[in-house]
KOLSE-285060 format. One record per residue (C-alpha): residue in one letter; x, y, z. Coordinates in pm, 1 decimal, padded with zeros to 6 digits, always signed. Last residue first. Layout:
# KOLSE-285060
<A <X Y Z>>;
...
# end
This chain:
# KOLSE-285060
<X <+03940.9 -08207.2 +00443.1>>;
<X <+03918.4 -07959.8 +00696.0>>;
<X <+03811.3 -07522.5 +00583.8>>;
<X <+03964.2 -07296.2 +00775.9>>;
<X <+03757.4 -06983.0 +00703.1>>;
<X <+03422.0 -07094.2 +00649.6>>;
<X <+03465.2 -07349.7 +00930.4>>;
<X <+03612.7 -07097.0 +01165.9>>;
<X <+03347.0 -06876.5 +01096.9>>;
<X <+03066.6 -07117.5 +01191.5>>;
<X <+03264.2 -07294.0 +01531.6>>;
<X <+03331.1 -06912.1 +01686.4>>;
<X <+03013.0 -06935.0 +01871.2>>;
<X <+03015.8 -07312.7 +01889.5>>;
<X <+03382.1 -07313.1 +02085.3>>;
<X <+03616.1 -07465.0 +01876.7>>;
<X <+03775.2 -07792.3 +01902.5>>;
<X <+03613.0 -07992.7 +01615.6>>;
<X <+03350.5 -08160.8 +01431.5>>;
<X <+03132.9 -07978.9 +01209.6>>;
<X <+03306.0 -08194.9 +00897.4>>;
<X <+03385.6 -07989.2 +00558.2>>;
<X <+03180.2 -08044.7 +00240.9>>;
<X <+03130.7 -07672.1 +00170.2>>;
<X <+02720.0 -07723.2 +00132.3>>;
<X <+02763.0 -07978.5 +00405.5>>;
<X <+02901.7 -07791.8 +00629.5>>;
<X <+02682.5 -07465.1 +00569.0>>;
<X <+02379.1 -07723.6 +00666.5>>;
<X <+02556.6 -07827.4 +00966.6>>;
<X <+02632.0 -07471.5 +01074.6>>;
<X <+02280.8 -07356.9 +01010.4>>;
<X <+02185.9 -07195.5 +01329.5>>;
<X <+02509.3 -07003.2 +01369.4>>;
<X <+02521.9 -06842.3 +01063.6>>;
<X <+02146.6 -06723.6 +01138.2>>;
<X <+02302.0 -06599.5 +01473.1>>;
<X <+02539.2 -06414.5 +01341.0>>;
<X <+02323.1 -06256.2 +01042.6>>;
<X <+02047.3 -06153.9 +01316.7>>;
<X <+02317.0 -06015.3 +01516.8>>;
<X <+02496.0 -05790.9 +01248.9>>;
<X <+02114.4 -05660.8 +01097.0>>;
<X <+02052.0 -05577.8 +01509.4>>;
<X <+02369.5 -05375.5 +01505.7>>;
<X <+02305.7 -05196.1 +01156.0>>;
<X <+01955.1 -05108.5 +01294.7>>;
<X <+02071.8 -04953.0 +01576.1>>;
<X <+02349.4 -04788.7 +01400.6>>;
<X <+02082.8 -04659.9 +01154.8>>;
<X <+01877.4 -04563.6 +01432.0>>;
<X <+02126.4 -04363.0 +01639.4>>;
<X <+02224.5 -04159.1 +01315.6>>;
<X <+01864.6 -04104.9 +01292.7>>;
<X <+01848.1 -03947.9 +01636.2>>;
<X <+02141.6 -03723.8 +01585.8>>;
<X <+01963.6 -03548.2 +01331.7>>;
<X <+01656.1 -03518.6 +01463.4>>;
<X <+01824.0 -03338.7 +01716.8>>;
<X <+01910.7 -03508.1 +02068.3>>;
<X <+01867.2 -03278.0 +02388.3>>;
<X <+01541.6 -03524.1 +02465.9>>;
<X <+01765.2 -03773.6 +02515.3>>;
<X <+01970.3 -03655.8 +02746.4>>;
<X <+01688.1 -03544.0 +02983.0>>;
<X <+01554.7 -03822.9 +02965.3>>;
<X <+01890.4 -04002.0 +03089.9>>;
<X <+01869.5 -03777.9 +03443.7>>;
<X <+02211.0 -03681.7 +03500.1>>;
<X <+02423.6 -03810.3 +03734.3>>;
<X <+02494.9 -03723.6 +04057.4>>;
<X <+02890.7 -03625.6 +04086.6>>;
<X <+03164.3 -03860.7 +04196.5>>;
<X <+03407.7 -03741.8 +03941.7>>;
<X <+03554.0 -04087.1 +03732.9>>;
<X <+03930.5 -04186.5 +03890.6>>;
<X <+04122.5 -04199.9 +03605.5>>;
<X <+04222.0 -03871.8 +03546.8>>;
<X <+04490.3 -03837.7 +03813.5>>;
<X <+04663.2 -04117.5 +03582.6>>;
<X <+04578.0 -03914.3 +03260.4>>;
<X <+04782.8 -03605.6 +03433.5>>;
<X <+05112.8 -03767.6 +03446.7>>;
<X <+05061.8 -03893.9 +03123.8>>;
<X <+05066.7 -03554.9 +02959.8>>;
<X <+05338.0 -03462.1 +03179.2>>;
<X <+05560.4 -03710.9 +03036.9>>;
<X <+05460.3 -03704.3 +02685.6>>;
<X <+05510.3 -03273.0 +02691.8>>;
<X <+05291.3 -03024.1 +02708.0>>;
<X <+05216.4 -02767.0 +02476.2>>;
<X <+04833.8 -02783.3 +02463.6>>;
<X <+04707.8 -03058.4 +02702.8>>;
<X <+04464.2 -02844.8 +02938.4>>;
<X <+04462.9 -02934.6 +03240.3>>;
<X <+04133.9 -03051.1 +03412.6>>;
<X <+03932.0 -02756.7 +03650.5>>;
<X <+03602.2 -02726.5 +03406.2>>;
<X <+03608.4 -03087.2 +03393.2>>;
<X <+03339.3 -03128.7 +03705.5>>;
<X <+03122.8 -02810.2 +03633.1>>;
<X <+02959.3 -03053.6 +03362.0>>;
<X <+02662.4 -02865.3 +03161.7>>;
<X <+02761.1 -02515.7 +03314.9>>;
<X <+03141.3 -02504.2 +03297.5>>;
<X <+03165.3 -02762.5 +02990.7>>;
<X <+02979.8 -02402.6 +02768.0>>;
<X <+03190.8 -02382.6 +02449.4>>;
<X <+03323.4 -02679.3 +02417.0>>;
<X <+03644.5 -02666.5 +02253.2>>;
<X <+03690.4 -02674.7 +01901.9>>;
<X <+03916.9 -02328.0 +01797.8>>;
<X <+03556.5 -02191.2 +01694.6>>;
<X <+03365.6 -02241.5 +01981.5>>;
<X <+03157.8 -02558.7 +02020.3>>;
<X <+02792.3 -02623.7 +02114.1>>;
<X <+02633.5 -02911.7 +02254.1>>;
# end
C-alpha cells in the first residue's frame, strides 16, 4: 500500500471506499475527537475481501517478517508447553512442592517465581 509524503494513504478511496468519508483528526479537540470514535465503532458492512487476494499483495519482504513472527510464536508455545510438561521435574530440581492453588497453566511460572519452602 502506498503512502504520500505527509503519511496518509495515498489511494483508501479505491482499495476501501468505506473510510474515504471519516473525519479527519487534525486540529480537533479531545472532545470532538471522541465524539467521532463512538460513531466509529460500528465496523462498515461491506463484503469482504477475498484473503488470496491479500496475500498475494505481500512482498517478499513482508512475507519474511510474517515468518519470523510465526516462528517466534510457535518457539513461545513449544517453550510453554515444555515448562508445563516437566513441572514435577522443575520442582524437584528447585526443591519446592507442586502442590497448590493455581491453575496448571499458570502452576510452572508461579513455582519459578514464588518459590514455597
Amino acid at each position: 500500500m502506498s503512502f504520500s509524503s505527509n503519511g496518509k494513504e495515498a489511494h483508501v478511496a479505491e482499495l476501501r471506499p468505506e473510510v474515504s468519508h471519516m473525519p479527519q483528526y487534525d486540529n480537533m479537540t479531545a472532545r470532538e475527537y471522541l465524539g467521532t470514535r463512538i460513531s466509529s465503532l460500528k465496523p462498515p458492512m461491506t463484503k469482504l475481501e477475498n484473503p488470496i487476494t491479500l496475500l498475494r499483495m505481500l512482498n517478499t519482504q513482508q512475507w519474511m517478517f510474517f515468518l519470523v513472527a510465526f516462528a517466534g510464536w510457535t518457539w513461545d508455545a513449544f517453550d510453554f508447553f515444555t515448562v508445563s510438561l516437566t513441572v514435577s521435574q522443575l520442582a524437584a530440581t528447585f526443591k519446592v512442592s507442586t502442590t497448590g492453588t493455581c491453575s496448571p497453566p499458570t502452576r510452572s511460572q508461579t513455582l519459578l517465581t514464588f518459590p514455597q519452602t
